[in-house]
N, C-alpha and C positions, 0 to 999 in steps of 0.2 A: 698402499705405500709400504715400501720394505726398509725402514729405517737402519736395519741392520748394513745396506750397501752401503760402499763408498759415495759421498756426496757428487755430483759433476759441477766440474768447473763448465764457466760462463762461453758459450758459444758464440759466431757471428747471425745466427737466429735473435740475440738477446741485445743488438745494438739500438740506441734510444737515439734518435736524430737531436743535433742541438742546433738550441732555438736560437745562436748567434749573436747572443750578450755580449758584449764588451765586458773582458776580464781583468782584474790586476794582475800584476807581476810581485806575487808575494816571496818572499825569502821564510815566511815563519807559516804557516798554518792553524787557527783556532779549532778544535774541536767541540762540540759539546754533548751531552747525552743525557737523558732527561724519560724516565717513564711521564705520561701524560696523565693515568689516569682517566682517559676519554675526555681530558676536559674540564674536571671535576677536582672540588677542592678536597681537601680530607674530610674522611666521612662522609662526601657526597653530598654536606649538604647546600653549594652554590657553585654554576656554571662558571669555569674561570678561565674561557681558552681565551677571551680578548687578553686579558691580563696575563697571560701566559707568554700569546705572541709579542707583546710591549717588553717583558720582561727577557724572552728568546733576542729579540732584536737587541737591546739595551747591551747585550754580552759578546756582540760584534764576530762572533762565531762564523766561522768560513763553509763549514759542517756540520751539521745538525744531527742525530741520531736520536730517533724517539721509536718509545714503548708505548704500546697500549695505546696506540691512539686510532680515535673512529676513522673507519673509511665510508661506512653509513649509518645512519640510526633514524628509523621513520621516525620514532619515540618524539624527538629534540619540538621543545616547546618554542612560544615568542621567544626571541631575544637570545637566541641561540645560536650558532655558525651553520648557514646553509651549504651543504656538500659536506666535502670529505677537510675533515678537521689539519688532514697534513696540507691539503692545496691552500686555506686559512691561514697556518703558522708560518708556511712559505712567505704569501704576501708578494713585494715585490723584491723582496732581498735577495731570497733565494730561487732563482729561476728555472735552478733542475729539482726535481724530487722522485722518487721512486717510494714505489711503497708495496707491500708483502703481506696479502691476508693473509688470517692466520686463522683467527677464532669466529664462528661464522653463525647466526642466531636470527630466531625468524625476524626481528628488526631491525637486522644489520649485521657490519661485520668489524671488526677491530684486528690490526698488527702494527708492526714495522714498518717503520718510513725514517726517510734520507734526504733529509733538506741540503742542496749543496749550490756555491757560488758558480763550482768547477762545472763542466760536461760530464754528467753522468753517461758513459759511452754504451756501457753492459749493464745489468742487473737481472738478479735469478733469485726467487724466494726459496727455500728450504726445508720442505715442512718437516720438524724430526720430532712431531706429536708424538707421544706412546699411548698405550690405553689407558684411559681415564678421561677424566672431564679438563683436561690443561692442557687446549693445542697450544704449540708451540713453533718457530721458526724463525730463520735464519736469512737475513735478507742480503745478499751479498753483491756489491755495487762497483764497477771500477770506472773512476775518475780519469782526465788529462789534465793536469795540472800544468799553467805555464811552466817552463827552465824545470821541471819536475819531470817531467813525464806520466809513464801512469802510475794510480793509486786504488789501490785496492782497502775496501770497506766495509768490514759484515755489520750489523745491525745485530745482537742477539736480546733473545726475551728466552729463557730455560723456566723448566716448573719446581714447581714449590718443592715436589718430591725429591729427596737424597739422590736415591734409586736411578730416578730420570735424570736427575741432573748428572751424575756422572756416566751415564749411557749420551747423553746431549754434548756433553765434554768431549766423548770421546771423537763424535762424530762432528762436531767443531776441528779436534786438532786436527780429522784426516781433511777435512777440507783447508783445511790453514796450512797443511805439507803440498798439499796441491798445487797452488801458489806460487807461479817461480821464486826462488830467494832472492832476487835482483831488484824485486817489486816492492816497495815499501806497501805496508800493510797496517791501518789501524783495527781494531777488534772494542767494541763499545755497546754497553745497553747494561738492563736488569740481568743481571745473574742469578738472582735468589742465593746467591752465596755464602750462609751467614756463616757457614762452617770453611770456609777458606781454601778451599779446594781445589778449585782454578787455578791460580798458579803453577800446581806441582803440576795438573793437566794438560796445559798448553804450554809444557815446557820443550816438548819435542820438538813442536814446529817453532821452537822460536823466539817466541813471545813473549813479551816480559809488560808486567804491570809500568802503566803513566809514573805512579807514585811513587813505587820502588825504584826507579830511577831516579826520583829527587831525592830518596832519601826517607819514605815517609810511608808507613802501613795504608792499608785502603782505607780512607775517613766513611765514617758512621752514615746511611744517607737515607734510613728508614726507621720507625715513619720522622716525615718531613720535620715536625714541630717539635718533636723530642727524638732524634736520630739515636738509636740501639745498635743498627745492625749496620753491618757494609756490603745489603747487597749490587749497588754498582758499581762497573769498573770499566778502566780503558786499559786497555792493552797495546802495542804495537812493537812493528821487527822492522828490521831498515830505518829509522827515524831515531834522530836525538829530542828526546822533551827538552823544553827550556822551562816551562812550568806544570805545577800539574794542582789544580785545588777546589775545594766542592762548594758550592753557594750558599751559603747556608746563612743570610743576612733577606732582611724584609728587599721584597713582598715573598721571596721562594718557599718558604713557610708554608705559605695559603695558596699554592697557585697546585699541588699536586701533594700524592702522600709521600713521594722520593723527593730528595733534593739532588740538583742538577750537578754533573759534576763536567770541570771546566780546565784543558789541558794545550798547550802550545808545543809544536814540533814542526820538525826541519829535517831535510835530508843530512 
């Protein structure tokens, strides 16, 4: 893989058939975004994807965005989700999903997934691993929204490293210039951001922080039970937010080591 190219936009190779749900006619759009954890509470020590998906539904989200969530794990004990943990969180709400391995182990494999109300029409995963032990990728999905049109969606999980993370940014914003500018565009997941970076980053193509739009720095959302850091965030370009605010009231706590964060926007 040559991380160093420019990423490709989404071809007619990458079209997902829709399953012909009956949609609403929404004026406002929920997003949410949420590392998973695999499933697992902090520390790891109790499976919590039931209580997660109760907790995902509860927040009436139109769009889903998750990190770190299984696509397999021979591992999983009784009383565990059988398959792939994004087809479980879907349920029956969410009828499209897409999902983006990433990180790949003799027991399984874990990335990005895109839980959506909409037609997910395209989707193309990313991979912009560097060397070391932290794949990483980019899952990028575009939506047909009723009276909307289309919507475009990346899913990001970046690494821990400084380093990579600002080689990961960069190859973010060339994919995010890519993008006709007519297209509305949400941008959502883990950053590892602690150092605040992103923004000056994805200012070329565009971009602006959910929060910073209301008025409000990126809220604290790691770890979960005493939140420190701000590493996640929503971004978007073409879209007004009407809200933008992070979960951070029981059960979200115990259900991952992130706390979720939760924004509304409109053309």
């Amino acid at each position: 893989m040559n991380t160093a190219a420019a990423l490709p936009l989404l071809s007619g190779e990458d079209v997902a058939a829709n399953d012909g749900v009956p949609l609403p006619q929404p004026s406002t759009v929920r997003v949410l975004t949420i590392n998973t954890h695999k499933g697992l509470a902090p520390w790891n020590r109790r499976f919590m994807l039931g209580e997660l998906r109760d907790a995902v539904r509860t927040s009436a989200a139109d769009i889903v965005f998750l990190q770190e969530v299984s696509g397999a794990d021979s591992r999983r004990g009784a009383g565990e989700a059988a398959g792939p943990h994004y087809e479980f969180l879907a349920d029956t709400l969410w009828p499209q999903f897409a999902y983006g391995r990433n990180a790949v182990y003799p027991h399984g494999h874990h990335g990005n997934a895109l839980l959506s109300r909409f037609p997910i029409i395209s989707e193309r995963n990313h991979d912009i691993s560097l060397p070391g032990p932290e794949p990483r990728g980019l899952l990028h999905c575009v939506l047909e929204l009723p009276q909307w049109g289309r919507l475009h969606a990346i899913c990001v999980h970046l690494g821990l490293r400084e380093a990579h993370r600002l080689r990961q940014l960069r190859l973010l914003s060339e994919l995010a210039q890519q993008i006709p500018a007519d297209e509305p565009l949400v941008v959502a997941g883990d950053f590892n951001d602690w150092r605040g970076r992103a923004d000056a980053a994805l200012g070329a193509p565009g971009l602006q922080s959910a929060f910073a739009r209301t008025g409000v720095s990126p809220p604290r959302t790691f770890p979960a039970r005493w939140p420190l850091l701000p590493l996640d965030r929503i971004y978007v370009r073409g879209l007004q937010v009407q809200s933008a605010c992070v979960l951070s009231a029981l059960p979200w706590p115990h259900l991952s080591d992130h706390l979720p964060l939760l924004a509304e926007v409109k053309p």
